[in-house]
N, C-alpha and C positions, 0 to 999 in steps of 0.2 A: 124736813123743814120744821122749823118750829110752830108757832101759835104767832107770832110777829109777819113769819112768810120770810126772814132769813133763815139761811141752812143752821141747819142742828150745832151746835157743836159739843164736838165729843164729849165723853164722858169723861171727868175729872173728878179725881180721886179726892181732891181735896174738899169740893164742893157736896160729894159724894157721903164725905165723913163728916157735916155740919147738924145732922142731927143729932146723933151721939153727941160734938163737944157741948152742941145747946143745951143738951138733959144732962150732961156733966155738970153746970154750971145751974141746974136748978131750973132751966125755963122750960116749956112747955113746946112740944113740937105740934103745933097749930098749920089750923090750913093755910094762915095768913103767913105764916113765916116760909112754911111750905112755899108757896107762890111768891115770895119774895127769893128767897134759894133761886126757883125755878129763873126768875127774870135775872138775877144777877150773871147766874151761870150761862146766859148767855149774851149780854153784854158784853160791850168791848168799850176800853176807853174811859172817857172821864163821861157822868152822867149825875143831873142834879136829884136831890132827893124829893123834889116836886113830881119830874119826870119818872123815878121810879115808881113814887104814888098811882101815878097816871097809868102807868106800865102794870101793875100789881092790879089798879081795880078792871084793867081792860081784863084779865082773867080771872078774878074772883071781884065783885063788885063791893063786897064785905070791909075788904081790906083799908085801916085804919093808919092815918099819918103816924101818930104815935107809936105803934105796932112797930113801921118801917123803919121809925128813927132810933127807937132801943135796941133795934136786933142790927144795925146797921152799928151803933155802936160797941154791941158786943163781938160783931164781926172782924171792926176791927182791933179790938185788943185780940184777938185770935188771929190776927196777923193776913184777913183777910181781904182784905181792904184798906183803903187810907183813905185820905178827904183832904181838900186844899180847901184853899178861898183863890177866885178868881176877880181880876183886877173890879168888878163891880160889885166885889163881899160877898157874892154868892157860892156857899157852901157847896164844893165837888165833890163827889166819890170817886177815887181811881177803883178800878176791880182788878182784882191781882196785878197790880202791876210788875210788870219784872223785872226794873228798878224804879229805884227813888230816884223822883225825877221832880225839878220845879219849872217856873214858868216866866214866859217874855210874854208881855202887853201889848200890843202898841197903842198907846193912845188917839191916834190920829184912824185906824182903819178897823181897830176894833179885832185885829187876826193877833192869834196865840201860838206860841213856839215851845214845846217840850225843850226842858234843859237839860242836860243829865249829867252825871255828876263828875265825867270828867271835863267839861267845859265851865263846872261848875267850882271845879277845885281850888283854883287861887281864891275864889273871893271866901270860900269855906275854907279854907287854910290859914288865910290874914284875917279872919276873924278870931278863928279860935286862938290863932297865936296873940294876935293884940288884945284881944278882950276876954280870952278864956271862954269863948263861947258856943257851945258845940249846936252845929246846922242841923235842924229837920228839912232838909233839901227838897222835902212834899209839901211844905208849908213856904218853899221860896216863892215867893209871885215877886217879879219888878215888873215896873210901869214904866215906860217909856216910847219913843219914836223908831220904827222900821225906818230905814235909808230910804225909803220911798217916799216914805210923808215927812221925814227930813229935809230930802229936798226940794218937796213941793214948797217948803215952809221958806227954803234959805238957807238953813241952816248946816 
């Protein structure tokens, strides 16, 4: 068990090697980044960078927003991470996700739907072809109505 009171999850290799790439890259291996490691690696899903904060000082009480948000960004150019926007602009972290995946709205219920990237492929295909435009498919978020508040609505 962890420190949360969910089971452990395993050791990962990748998570395992984030000390080294941090001192690769000049940063310092701190408690706080420590414990930020610690909580990610065991995350699952998308989680906001409020809630990591949250997450981080429940274990070390020290631990600084700042801190979370620079090492969260050098995590992800180290391909450990990604980050959407959610239909109300609030900035996600996926953690390792294992693919790129964007997202459904609904705006009537408030419930979000993983997209991924073959369901995603025409509208990522007729864009690049019409406009030359190439998809960050983590960065997709559409807003729209689920078939149930559709038809609450009429529509």
């Amino acid at each position: 068990m962890n420190r949360s009171g969910s089971p452990a999850a395993p050791e990962d290799t990748t998570w395992a090697g984030v000390r080294d790439l941090l001192r690769a890259r000049g940063l310092r291996w701190t408690p706080q980044r420590r414990t930020l490691i610690e909580v990610l690696s065991h995350a699952d899903g998308h989680v906001t960078g409020a809630d990591l904060v949250e997450r981080c000082r429940g274990l070390d009480a020290t631990t600084t927003p700042s801190t979370v948000y620079r090492t969260l960004d050098v995590l992800e150019e180290l391909g450990l991470r990604r980050h959407s926007h959610g239909a109300d602009g609030r900035e996600e972290f996926h953690v390792q996700p294992e693919a790129a995946h964007g997202h459904l709205h609904c705006i009537g219920c408030g419930t979000t739907w993983e997209i991924g990237a073959d369901e995603a492929a025409a509208l990522v295909s007729t864009l690049e072809r019409q406009r030359a435009f190439s998809v960050d498919l983590s960065h997709l978020s559409i807003a729209g109505r689920c078939a149930g508040c559709a038809e609450a609505l009429g529509e």
